[in-house]
N, C-alpha and C positions, 0 to 999 in steps of 0.2 A: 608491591608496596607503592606508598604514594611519597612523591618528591616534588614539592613547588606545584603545586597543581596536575602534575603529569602522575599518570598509571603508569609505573615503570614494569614491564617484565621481561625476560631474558632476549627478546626481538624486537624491541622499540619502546614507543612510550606513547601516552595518547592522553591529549591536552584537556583530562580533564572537567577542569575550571572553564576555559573559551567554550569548548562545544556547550556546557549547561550555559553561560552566557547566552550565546548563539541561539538556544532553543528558545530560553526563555524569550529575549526580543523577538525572534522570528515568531512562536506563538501568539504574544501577543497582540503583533501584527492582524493575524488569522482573525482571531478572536479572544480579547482579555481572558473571556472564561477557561480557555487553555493554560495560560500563564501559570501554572502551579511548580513547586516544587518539586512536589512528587510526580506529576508526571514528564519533567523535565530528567528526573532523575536516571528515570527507566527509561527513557527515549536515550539515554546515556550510556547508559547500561546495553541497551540493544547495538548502538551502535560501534564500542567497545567489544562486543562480539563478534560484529560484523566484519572490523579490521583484524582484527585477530584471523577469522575461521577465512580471511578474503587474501590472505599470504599462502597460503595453501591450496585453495580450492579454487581461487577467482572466481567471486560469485559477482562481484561488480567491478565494471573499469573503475569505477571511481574508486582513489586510492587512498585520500587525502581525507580525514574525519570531520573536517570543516567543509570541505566541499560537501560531502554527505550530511549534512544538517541540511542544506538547501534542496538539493536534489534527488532527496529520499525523503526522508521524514519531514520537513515542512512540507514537502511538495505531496506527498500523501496526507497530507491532514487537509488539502483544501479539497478534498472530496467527500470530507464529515459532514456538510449538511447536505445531502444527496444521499446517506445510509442510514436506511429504516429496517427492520427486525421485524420479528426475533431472530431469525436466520439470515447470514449472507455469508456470499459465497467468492472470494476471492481467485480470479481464474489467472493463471502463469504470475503465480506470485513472487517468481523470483528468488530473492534474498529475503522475503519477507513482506515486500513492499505492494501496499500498502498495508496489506491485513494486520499486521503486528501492531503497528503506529494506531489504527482502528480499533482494534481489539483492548489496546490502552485506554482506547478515550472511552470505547463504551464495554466495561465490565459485565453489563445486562444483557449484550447478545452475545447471541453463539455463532462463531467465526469459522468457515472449513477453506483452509489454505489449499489451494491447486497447484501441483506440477507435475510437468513430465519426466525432469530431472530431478536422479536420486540424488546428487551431492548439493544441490541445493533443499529437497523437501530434508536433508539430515541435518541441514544446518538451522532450519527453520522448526524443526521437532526440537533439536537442540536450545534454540533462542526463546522457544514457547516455556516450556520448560525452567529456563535460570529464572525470566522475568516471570515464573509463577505466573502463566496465564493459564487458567482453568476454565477458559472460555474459549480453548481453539483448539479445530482438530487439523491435522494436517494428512495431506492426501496426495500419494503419487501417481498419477493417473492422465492420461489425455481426456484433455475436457468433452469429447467425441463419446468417448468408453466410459465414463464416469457416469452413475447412474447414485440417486442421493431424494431425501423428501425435500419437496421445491425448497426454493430460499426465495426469501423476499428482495434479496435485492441480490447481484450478480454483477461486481466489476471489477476492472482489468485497467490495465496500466501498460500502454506502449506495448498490448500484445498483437494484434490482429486488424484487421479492416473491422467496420463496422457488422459489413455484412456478412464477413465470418465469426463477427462477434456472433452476432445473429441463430447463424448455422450451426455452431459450434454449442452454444451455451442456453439457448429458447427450449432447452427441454428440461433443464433442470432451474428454471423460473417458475415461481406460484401467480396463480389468476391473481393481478392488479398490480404483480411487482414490478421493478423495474431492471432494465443493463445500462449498465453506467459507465461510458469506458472516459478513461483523461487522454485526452489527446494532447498534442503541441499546439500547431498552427489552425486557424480554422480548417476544419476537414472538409471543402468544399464537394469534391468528388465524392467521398466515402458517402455526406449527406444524402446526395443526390440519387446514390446507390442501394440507398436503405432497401433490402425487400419485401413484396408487395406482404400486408396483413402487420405491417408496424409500422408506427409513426413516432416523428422525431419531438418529443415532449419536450425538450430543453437544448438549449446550445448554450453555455452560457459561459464569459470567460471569466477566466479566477486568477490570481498573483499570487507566485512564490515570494516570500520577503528572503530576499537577497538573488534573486536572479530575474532576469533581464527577459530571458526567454518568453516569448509567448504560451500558454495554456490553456486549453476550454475542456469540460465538463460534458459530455453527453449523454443526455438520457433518455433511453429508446423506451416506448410501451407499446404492448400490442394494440393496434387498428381498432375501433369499433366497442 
């Protein structure tokens, strides 16, 4: 039930009112055209899940539903103009993160969540699921073993170096797409490490609205 803006159920409560606050500013930050209700809803919705299924399972240290406005779902939405379709492919997606947040804002591709871990791709089938996305599949699998028709674009978030981005994930990329990983700090070393037959298309850095942190953008395409 709801009281005063809180969703109360038998093991906490969760604020609601602030977190759609929260999203709504912080999107707009992003980009006005984000700013909607409805998808502030559902970015509500998802994270309300999150806490919930995150008392049991521990899918993120993050404990706190306002800190996870910043550092999940805003912070996943500054990699929306960097994903192009019709197919992408989310690799160690975690809690969900980025793909679900993606998968909200573009209803017109087709989204295939990656993990290795089962209690996270259940909770991530689960989240697909309440928020009626019928544009995602989810997949338990190491990105190595995973075998899928290319995807145009392929990224990852705080999973790997670049050059096991590389390793790991350059077979299941379509001729002209692209890997897109979000980094923190400038990745100087990783850069420099790219292997030979790609080259570094973008560096480019992007701001979470409400955190401090540094973050860049990188988007690898093949050489030539």
């Amino acid at each position: 039930m709801h009281r005063r803006g809180l969703l109360v159920s038998g093991r906490g409560a969760f604020p609601v009112a602030r977190v759609q606050a929260e999203l709504r500013q912080g999107l707009a930050g992003l980009d006005p055209a984000l700013n909607t209700a409805e998808l502030a809803t559902a970015l509500t919705e998802f994270l309300r899940e999150l806490q919930r299924w995150n008392r049991a399972y521990n899918l993120t240290a993050v404990r706190d539903p306002l800190a996870m406005v910043a550092r999940h779902v805003l912070d996943a939405c500054t990699v929306n103009p960097w994903v192009a379709g019709p197919r992408v492919l989310d690799v160690g997606t975690g809690a969900g993160v980025p793909g679900l947040p993606l998968a909200l804002l573009h209803p017109e591709l087709r989204f295939t969540l990656l993990d290795s871990n089962g209690k996270k791709t259940r909770f991530v089938t689960h989240a697909a699921a309440h928020l009626r996305l019928g544009n995602v599949d989810v997949v338990q699998a190491r990105v190595e073993d995973f075998a899928a028709e290319p995807f145009a674009t392929v990224v990852c978030r705080a999973f790997t170096t670049l050059a096991d981005f590389v390793g790991g994930a350059a077979h299941l990329l379509a001729a002209g797409g692209a890997l897109v990983a979000m980094k923190g700090r400038y990745p100087e070393a990783e850069l420099n490490a790219v292997p030979a037959g790609w080259r570094v298309a973008e560096c480019a850095p992007v701001q979470v609205p409400g955190l401090e942190s540094e973050r860049h953008i990188v988007v690898l395409r093949r050489a030539g």
